[in-house]
C-alpha positions as CSV (number, residue, x, y, z in Angstrom):
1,X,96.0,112.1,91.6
2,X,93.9,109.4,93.2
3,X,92.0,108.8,90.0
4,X,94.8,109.1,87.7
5,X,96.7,106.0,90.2
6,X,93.5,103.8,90.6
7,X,93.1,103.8,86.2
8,X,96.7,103.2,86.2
9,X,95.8,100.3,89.1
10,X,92.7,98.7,87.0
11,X,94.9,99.0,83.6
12,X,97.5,96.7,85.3
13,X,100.3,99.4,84.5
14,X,103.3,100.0,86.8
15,X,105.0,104.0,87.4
16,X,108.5,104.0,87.0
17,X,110.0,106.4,89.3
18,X,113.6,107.7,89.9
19,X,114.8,106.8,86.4
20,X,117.8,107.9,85.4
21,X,119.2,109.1,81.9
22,X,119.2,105.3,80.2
23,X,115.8,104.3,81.8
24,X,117.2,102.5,84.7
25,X,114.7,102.9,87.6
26,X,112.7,101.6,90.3
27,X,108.9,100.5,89.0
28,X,106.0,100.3,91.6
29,X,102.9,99.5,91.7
30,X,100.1,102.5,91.5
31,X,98.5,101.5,94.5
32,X,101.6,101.3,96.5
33,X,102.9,104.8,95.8
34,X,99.5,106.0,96.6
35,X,99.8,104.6,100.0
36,X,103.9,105.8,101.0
37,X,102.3,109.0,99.2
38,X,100.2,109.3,102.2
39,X,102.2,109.0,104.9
């Protein structure tokens, strides 16, 4: 998962997360889900 979050880091992309059924959601960065991923 780390390499799949650092190309999604270097590719400037954010990962929505928690979405719900009309694409609502929250959008992080990669780099900071990586790190509260950790914890």
């Amino acid at each position: 998962m780390n390499n799949w979050l650092y190309g999604m880091h270097k590719d400037d992309l954010l990962i929505g997360i928690n979405w719900d059924s009309h694409l609502i959601g929250l959008e992080l960065e990669p780099l900071i889900l990586l790190e509260s991923l950790k914890q």
